[in-house]
N, C-alpha and C positions, 0 to 999 in steps of 0.2 A: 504494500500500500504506500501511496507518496504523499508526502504530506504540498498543504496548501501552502504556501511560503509567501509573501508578498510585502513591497517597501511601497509605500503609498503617500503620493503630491497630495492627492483630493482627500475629501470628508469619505466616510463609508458608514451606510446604514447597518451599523451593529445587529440589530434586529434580525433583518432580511440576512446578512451572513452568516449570523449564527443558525437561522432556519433554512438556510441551504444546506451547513453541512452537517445539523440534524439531520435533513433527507437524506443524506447522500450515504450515510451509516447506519442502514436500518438492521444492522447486526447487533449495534453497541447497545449494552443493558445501560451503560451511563454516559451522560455527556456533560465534564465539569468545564466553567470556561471562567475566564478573566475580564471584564474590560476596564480598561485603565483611561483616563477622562482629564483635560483638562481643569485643576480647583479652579475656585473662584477667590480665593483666600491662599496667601501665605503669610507667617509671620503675623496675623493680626492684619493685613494690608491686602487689599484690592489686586489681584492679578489682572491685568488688563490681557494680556494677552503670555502665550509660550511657544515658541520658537524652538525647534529640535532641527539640526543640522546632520548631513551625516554626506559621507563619499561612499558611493553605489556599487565601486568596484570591490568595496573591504565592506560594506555593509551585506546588503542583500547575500554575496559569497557567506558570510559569517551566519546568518539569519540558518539560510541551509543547511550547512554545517551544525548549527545548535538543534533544528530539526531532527537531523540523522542520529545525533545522538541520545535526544529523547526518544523517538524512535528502537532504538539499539536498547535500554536500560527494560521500557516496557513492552506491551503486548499490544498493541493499540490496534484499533479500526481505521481509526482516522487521525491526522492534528492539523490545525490550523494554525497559524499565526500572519496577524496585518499586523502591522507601523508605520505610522504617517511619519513624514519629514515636514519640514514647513512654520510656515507663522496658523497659528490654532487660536482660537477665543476660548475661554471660559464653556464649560460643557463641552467642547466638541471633544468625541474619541480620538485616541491616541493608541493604542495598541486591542489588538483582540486575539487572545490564544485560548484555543479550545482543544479539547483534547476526548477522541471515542473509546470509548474501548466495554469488551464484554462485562467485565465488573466493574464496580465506581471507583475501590480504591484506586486502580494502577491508573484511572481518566483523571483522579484529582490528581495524585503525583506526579503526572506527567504536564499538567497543564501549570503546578508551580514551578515544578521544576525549570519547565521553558520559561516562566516569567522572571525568576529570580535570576536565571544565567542571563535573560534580555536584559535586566535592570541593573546588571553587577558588572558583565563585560559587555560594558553599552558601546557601542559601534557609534551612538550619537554624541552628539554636542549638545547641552541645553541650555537654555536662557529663558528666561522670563520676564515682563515687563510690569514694574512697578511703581505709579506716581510719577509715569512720562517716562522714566530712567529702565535700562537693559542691564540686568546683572546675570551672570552664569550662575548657574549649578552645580555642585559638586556631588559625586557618590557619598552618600552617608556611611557612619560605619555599620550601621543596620542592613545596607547593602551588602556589603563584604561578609560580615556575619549568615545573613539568609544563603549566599551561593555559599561559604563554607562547610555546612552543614550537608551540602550533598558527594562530601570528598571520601 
């Protein structure tokens, strides 16, 4: 089975994707999924907007790569994973990893798994816009902690 992989300019209806690749695995007893969103809040302050950057030839390769390897640990039916690039508003998605598989355990593990290696060896850049002003983001150490835990 291949998984969905995909780096994405545009907005994408979470809903309607997540309900295609429901249909598309009508083997899997469970389908666990992620979507990661745009706050409207950081710090107590107003997000105007966030900005994720990234280079297609070391991103998208890398995205695949984290695939096969979730893939590889579990039994899956299916996995999906989107990531937008781009300037985003407040609400709009930002990532969507889904994960099929016959029983629920191995769909949930495999769906943090792929979200915690997305957020820890981020292939992006981020920034955010706050009170007119653009600051970057850094990995937290709650980052590094959450991917350590699958070593």
């Amino acid at each position: 089975m291949g998984a969905d992989v995909r780096l994405l300019t545009e907005a994408f209806d979470f809903a309607a994707e997540l309900s295609a690749f429901t249909s598309a695995h009508p083997a899997a007893g469970g389908v666990a999924s992620f979507l990661g969103q745009v706050r409207a809040s950081a710090h107590d302050s107003a997000v105007e907007a966030l900005e994720l950057r990234q280079y297609g030839p070391l991103t998208l390769p890398a995205m695949e790569d984290l695939a096969a390897r979730t893939q590889g640990r579990w039994t899956l039916e299916g996995l999906l994973i989107l990531h937008r690039s781009g300037e985003m508003q407040p609400g709009d998605p930002i990532v969507l990893v889904a994960a099929a598989s016959r029983h629920r355990r191995e769909a949930f593990a495999a769906a943090e798994f792929a979200m915690d290696h997305l957020k820890s060896e981020s292939w992006f850049w981020k920034r955010e816009k706050v009170a007119g002003a653009w600051r970057w983001i850094e990995p937290r150490a709650q980052d590094f902690e959450d991917i350590a835990r699958w070593s």
